[in-house]
C-alpha positions as CSV (number, residue, x, y, z in Angstrom):
1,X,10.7,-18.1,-4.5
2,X,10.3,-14.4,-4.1
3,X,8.6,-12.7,-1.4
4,X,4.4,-11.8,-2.1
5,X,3.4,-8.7,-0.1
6,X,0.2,-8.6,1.3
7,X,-0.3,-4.5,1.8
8,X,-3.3,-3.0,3.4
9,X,-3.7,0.5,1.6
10,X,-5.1,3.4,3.7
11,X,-6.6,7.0,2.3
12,X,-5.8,9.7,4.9
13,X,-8.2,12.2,5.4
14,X,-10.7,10.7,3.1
15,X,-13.7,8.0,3.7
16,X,-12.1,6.2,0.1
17,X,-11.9,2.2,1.1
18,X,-8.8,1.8,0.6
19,X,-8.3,-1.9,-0.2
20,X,-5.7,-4.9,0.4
21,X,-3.7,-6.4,-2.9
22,X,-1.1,-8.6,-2.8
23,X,1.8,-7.1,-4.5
24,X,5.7,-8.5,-6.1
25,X,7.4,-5.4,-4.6
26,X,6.9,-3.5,-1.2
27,X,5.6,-0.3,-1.4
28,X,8.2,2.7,-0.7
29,X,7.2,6.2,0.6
30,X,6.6,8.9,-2.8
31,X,5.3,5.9,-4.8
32,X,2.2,6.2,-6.7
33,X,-0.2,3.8,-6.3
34,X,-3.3,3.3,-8.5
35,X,-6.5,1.8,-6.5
36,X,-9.6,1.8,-8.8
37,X,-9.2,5.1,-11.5
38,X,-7.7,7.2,-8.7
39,X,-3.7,7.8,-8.1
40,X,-2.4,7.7,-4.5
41,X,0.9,8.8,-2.8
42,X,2.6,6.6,-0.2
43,X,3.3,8.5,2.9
44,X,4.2,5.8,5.0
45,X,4.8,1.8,5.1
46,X,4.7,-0.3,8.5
47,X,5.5,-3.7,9.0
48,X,2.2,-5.4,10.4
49,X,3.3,-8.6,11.0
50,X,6.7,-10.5,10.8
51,X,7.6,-12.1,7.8
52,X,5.4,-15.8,7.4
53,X,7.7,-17.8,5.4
54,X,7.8,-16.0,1.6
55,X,4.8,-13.7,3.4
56,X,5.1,-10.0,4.1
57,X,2.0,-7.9,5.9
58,X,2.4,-4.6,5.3
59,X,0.4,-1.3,6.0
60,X,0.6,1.5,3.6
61,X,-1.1,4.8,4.1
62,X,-1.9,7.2,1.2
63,X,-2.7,10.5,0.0
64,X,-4.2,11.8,-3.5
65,X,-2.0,12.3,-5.7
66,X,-1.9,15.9,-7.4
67,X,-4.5,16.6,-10.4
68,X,-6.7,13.7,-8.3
């Protein structure tokens, strides 16, 4: 079975909600990430937690993306 990814998304510099999704892929830093009509830039992913059997916790945090 493949890994899910529990990733807690973070808007720097903004008071946007962010939001945690479960995703099939980690997020990587310069993906664009789309949380409600808006379109994000990663700047960063942390590990949150160890690995919990096919579970990953991850922390992403985010930027607008340009033309936002």
């Amino acid at each position: 079975m493949a890994s899910v990814y529990k990733v807690s998304y973070v808007v720097a510099g903004e008071e946007h909600p962010g939001a945690i999704l479960n995703a099939d892929q980690p997020p990587r830093v310069g993906d664009q990430v789309t949380l409600g009509k808006r379109r994000f830039v990663v700047l960063e992913v942390v590990d949150l937690l160890p690995a919990r059997g096919d579970f990953r916790f991850l922390h992403a945090t985010l930027r607008p993306a340009s033309g936002n």
